[in-house]
N, C-alpha and C positions, 0 to 999 in steps of 0.2 A: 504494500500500500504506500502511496505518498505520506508527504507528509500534512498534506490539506486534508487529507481521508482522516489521518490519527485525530488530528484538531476538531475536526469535524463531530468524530463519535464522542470527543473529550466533551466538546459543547454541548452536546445535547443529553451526555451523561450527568453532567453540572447543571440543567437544567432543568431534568429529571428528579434527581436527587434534591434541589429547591424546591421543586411540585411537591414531593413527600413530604418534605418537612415542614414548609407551610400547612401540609394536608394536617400532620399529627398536629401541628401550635392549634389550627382551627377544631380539632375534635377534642382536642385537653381543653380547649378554652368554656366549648359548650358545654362539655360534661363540670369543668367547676361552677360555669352559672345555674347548673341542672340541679346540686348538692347543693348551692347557697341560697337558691331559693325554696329547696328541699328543708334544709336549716331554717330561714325565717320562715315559714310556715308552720312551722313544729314550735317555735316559740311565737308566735303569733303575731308578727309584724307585715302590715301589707307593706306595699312599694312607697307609699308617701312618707310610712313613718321611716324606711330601712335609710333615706338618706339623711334623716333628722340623726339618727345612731350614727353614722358617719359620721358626720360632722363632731358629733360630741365623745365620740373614741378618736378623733386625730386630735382632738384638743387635750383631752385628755395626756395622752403619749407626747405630747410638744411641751405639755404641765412638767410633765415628769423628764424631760430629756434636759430642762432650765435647773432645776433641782441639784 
């Protein structure tokens, strides 16, 4: 083979392997949103309250990182 053929399968091997592993980041990503809304539901918070708790655990943890 040339060496435009090696480059060739290189590229589309590197390009391949980026489709996969975007592919896993996009299905770990859903299945953590899948468990954390699994979790707030279990302890009883709809979606308006869960970013109110945000806000008051990052403050929280910025309290304690001044300390």
């Amino acid at each position: 083979m040339e060496g435009t053929s090696y480059l060739t399968i290189a590229y589309l091997g590197m390009i391949a392997a980026l489709a996969i592993w975007t592919w896993t980041v996009v299905v770990r990503s859903r299945s953590i949103e899948t468990r954390l809304e699994a979790v707030e539901s279990s302890i009883g918070i709809d979606v308006s309250q869960a970013d109110e708790f945000a806000a008051q655990s990052s403050a929280t943890v910025q309290d304690d990182a001044t300390v």
